[in-house]
C-alpha positions in Angstrom: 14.0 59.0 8.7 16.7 60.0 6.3 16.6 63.2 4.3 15.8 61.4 1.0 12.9 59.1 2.7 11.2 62.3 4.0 11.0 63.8 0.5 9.7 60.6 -1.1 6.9 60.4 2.0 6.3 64.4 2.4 7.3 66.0 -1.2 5.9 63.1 -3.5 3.5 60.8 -2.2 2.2 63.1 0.8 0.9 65.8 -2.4 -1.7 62.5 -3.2 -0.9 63.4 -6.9 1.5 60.6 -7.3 1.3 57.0 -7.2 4.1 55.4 -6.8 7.4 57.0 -6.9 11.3 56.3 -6.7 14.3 58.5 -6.2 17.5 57.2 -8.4 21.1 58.2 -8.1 21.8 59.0 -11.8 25.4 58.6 -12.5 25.3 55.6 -9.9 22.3 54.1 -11.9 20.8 52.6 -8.4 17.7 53.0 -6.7 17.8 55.1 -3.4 14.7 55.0 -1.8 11.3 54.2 -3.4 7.2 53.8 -3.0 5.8 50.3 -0.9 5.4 48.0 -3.7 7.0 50.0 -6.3 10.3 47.6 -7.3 12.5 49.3 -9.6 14.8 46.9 -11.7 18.5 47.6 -13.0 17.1 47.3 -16.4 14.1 49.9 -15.5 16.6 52.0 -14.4 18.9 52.0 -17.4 15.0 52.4 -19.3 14.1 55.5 -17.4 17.6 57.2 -17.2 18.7 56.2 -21.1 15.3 57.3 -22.2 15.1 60.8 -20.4 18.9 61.9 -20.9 19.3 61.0 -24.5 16.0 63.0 -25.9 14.6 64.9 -22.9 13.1 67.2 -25.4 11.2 63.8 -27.1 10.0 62.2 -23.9 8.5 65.7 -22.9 6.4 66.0 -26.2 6.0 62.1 -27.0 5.9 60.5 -23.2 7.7 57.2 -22.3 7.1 53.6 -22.8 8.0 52.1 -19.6 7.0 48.4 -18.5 4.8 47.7 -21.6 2.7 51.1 -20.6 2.8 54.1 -22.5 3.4 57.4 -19.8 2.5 61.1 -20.7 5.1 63.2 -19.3 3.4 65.9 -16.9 6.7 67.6 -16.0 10.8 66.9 -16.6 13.9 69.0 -15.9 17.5 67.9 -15.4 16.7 66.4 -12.2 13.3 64.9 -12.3 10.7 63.2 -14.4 7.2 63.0 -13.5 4.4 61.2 -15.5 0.9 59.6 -15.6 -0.3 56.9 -17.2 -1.4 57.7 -20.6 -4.9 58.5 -21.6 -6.7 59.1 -24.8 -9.0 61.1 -26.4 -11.9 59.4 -28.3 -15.9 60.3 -29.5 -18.2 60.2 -26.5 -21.6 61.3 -25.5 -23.0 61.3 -22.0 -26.8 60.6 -23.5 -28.7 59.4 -26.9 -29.7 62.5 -29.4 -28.4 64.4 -32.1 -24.5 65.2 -32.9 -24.7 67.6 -31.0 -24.0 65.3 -28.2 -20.7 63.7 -29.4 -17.3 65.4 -28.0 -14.2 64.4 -27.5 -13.3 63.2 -24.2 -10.6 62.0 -22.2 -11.0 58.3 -21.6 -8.1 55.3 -20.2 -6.1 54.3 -22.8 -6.7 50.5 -23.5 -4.0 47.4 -23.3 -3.8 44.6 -25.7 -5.2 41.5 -23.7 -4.1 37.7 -24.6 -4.3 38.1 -28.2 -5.0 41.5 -29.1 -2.7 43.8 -30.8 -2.7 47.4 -29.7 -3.5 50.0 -33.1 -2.2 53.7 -33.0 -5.3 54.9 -34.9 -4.7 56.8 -38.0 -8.1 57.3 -39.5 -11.5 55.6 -38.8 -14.8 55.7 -41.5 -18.3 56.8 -40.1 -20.8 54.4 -40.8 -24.9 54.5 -40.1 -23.8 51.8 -37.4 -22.4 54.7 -35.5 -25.5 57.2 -36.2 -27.8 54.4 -34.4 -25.9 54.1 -31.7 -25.7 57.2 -31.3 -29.6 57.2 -31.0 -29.7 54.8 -29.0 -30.8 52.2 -31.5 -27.7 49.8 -32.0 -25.8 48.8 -28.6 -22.6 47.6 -29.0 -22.1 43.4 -28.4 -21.5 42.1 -25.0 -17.7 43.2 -24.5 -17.5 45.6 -27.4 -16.2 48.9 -26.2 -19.2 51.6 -26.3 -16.8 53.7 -28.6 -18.1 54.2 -31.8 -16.2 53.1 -34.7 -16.6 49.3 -36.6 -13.2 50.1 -38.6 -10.0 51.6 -38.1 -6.3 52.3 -39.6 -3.3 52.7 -37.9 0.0 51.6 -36.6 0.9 48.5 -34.3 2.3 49.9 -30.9 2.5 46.6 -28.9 1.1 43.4 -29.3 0.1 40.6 -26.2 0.3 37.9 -24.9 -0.2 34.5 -27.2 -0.5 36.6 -30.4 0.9 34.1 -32.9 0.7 36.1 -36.0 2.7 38.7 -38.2 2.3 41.9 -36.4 4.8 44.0 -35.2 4.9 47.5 -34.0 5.4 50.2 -36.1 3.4 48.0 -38.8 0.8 50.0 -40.9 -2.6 47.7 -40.2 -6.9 48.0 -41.0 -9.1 46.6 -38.8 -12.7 45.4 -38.8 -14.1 46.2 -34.8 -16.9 46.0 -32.9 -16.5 49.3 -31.5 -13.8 51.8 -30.5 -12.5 52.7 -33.7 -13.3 56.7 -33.0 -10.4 57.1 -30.5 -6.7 57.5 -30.9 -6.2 53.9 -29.7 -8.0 50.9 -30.1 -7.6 47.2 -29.0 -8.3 44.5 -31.7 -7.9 40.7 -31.9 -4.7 40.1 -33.7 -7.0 37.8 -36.9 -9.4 41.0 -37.2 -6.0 43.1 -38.4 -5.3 43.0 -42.1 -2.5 44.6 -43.9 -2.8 48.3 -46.3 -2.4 47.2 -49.3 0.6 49.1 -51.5 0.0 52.2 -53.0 -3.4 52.9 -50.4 -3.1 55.9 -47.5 -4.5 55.3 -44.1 -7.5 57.2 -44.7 -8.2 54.9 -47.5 -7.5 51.9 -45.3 -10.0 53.2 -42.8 -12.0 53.3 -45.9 -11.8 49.1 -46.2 -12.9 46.7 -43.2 -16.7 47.0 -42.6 -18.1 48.1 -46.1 -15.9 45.4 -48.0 -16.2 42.6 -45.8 -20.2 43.0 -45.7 -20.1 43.0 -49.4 -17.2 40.4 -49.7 -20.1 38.0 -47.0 -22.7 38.4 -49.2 -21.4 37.8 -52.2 -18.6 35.2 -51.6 -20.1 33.4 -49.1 -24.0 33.5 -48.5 -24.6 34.3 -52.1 -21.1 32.4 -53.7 -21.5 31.4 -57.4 -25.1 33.5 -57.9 -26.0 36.0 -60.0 -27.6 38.6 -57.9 -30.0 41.2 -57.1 -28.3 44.2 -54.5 -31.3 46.4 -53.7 -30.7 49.4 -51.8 -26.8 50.0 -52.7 -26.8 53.7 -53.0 -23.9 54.8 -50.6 -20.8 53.4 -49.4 -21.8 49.9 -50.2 -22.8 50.7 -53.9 -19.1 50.4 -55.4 -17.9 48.0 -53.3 -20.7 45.2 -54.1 -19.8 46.0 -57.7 -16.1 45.9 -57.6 -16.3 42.2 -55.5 -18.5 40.8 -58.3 -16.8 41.9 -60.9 -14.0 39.8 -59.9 -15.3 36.5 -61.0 -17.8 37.7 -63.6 -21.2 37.4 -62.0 -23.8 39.1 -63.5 -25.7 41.7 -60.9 -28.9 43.5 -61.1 -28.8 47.0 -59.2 -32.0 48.8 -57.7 -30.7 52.2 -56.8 -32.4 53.6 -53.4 -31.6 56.4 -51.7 -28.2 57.8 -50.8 -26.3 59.8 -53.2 -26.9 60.3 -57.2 -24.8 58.2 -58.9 -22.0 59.8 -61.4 -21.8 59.1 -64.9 -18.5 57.8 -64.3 -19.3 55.1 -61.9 -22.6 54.1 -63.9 -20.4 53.8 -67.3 -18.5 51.0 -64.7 -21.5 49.3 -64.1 -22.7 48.7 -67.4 -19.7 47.4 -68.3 -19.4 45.2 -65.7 -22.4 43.3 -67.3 -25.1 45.3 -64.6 -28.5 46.4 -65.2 -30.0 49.5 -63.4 -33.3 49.0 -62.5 -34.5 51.7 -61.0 -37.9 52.0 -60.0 -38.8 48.0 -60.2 -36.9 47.4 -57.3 -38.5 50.1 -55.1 -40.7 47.7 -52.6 -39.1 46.7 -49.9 -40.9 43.7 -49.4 -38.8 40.4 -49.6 -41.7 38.8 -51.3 -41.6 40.9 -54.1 -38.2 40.9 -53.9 -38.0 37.5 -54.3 -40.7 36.6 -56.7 -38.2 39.6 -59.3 -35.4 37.3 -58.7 -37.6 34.6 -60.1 -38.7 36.5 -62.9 -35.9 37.9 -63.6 -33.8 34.6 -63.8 -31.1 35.6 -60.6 -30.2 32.3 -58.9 -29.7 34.1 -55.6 -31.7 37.4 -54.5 -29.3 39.1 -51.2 -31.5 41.5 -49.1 -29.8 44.3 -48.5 -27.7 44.6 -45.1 -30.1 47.8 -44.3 -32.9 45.7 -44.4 -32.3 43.0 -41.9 -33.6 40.0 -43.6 -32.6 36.8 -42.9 -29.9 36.6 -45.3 -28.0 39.9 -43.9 -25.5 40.0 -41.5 -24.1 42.8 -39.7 -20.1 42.1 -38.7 -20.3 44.1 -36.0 -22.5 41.4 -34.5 -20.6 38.1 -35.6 -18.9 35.7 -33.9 -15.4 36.4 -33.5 -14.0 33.6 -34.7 -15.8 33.2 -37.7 -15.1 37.1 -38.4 -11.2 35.9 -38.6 -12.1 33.5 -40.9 -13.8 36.0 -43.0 -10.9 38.3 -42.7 -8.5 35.7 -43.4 -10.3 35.1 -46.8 -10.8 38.2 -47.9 -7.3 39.2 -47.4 -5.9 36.1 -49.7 -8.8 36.7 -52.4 -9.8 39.9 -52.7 -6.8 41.9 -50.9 -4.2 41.7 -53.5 -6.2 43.5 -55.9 -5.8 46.7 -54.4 -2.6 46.8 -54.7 -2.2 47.0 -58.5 -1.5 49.8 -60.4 -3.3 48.7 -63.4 -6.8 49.2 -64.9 -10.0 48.0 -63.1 -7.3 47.2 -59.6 -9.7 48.0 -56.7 -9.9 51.3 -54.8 -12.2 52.5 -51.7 -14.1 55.5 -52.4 -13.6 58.1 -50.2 -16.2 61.2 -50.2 -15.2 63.8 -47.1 -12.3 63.4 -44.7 -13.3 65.4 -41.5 -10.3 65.5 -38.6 -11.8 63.9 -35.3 -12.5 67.2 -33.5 -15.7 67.4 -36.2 -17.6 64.5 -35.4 -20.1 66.0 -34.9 -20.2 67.8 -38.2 -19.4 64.3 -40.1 -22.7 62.8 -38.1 -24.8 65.7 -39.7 -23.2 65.4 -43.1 -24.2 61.9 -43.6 -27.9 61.9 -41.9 -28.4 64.6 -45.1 -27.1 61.6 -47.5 -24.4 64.0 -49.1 -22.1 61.4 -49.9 -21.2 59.0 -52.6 -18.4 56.7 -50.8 -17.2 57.1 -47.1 -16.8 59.9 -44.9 -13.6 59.3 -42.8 -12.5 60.4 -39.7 -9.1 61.2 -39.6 -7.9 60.7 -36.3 -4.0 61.3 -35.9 -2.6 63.4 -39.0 0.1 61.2 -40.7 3.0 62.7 -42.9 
């Protein structure tokens, strides 16, 4: 056994730390002995030897990308490089209960499967979605990941196999989920991605997917061409039902329940946006009575709220994938384009409290006291 075979067996592989392993001549660029199974190519080589030499001091702090896998560099010096595959952190918690449960642990890092695009998450909202589950009240789908978050923001690292649409990495992207949004990477089929519109930050991306396309569902698609009833819109959901129906002029009445108190400023946009606060007559829950105000009131359609579970509400989280690209794809040509004008009434998310991922916990407690009017967002991965 040569000299360089016996410290590939004994000095590498025999620790039971490594994996695979393979011992290059540098300057030669070829491969002089290496791990069963573990076939290095000319071009890896150039990948692994180009990569390390030019920025050694990059590839320590950022890792390597290496054979469509990203790698976390453990240790480098001039003559070596050793690295593991790369994990992540991301919001876990071993048992149903209180926030006090959530922390951040380390977790594989997932890949992008036939048409999936990988997301570098940015920033992902909190939603009561996530408070339930965290209760042990709202299980992900079959196949969802059991990571909470139903929207992200983010960059495109990679995308795979038979993805047949825009994205490339590096591209700034939001995403509606079914999970695993609360992580710093996140898997999501490539017609679930939609672009941040001009002018908009991450965080206010993160701010988009699951509040807008509920509202953009109900109103555009179960409820399309109706004048409406939204009971329960206090919250998150409040501006964005308004801001979607004032888009084509409907005419909406608002029964304000619960969440936060509603600013002068915001009410002032609902009046003129042809709404009428009802306050207290909207305060049974029943759909009956619901129903029969709708009929005296003259609404063509009365929408129970998403909270509520009625028949007519549907939680994204929950739908069909395919028809949840559909919905995507429609609201990014109709309602999409008017965030990204600078000009009065142009449509913005409405972000209350932006707490960095290490305070989950504190972000769960903040919205179980209904302290906010808009989103609370997690930012994930600070952004310049």
């Amino acid at each position: 056994m040569s000299s360089v075979q016996n410290l590939l067996l004994e000095s590498l592989l025999g620790t039971k730390h490594v994996d695979n392993a393979a011992i290059i001549k540098i300057h030669a660029r070829t491969v002089l002995v290496s791990s069963p199974g573990f076939n290095i190519s000319p071009s890896d080589i150039r990948v692994l030897v180009n990569g390390f030499s030019k920025n050694p001091v990059q590839v320590r702090r950022d890792g390597l990308y290496f054979r469509e896998k990203d790698y976390k560099c453990v240790r480098a010096d001039e003559r070596s490089l050793y690295a593991k595959k790369r994990i992540m952190l991301a919001v876990h918690f071993d048992q149903p209960g209180g926030p006090e449960n959530l922390y951040l642990k380390e977790v594989a890092k997932p890949e992008p499967g036939p048409g999936e695009v990988l997301l570098k998450v940015a920033a992902s909202a909190l939603n009561r979605a996530d408070v339930l589950q965290r209760w042990g009240q709202y299980s992900p789908p079959p196949g969802a990941s059991n990571i909470l978050g139903l929207e992200a923001s983010g960059h495109v690292v990679t995308v795979g196999p038979g993805c047949q649409g825009p994205w490339k990495a590096g591209h700034s992207a939001m995403a509606l989920l079914a999970g695993g949004g609360q992580a710093e990477y996140v898997t999501v089929p490539e017609g679930h991605l939609m672009p941040v519109p001009k002018g908009l930050t991450l965080i206010q991306a993160a701010a988009i997917p699951e509040a807008w396309l509920t509202a953009f569902q109900l109103l555009h698609v179960i409820g399309a061409g109706a004048n409406v009833i939204l009971d329960c819109v206090g919250g998150s959901y409040w501006e964005k039902n308004v801001a979607c129906l004032a888009l084509d002029g409907r005419w909406v009445l608002y029964g304000l329940l619960g969440g936060a108190e509603v600013h002068g400023e915001l009410l002032s946009k609902l009046l003129t946006k042809r709404g009428s606060l009802l306050t207290s007559l909207l305060r049974s829950r029943d759909k009956k009575t619901i129903s029969g105000m709708g009929k005296v009131l003259g609404c063509g359609a009365c929408l129970w709220s998403p909270r509520h579970r009625g028949p007519e509400a549907t939680w994204a989280r929950a739908l069909p994938q395919n028809y949840k690209a559909e919905l995507v794809a429609a609201f990014t040509q109709q309602i999409l384009p008017h965030f990204a004008q600078d000009e009065p009434g142009s449509l913005r998310p409405v972000v209350d409290t932006v707490f960095p991922l290490k305070q989950v916990a504190e972000a769960h407690v903040y919205m179980e006291q209904n302290k906010n009017l808009g989103k609370i967002v997690l930012e994930v991965t600070p952004v310049p």
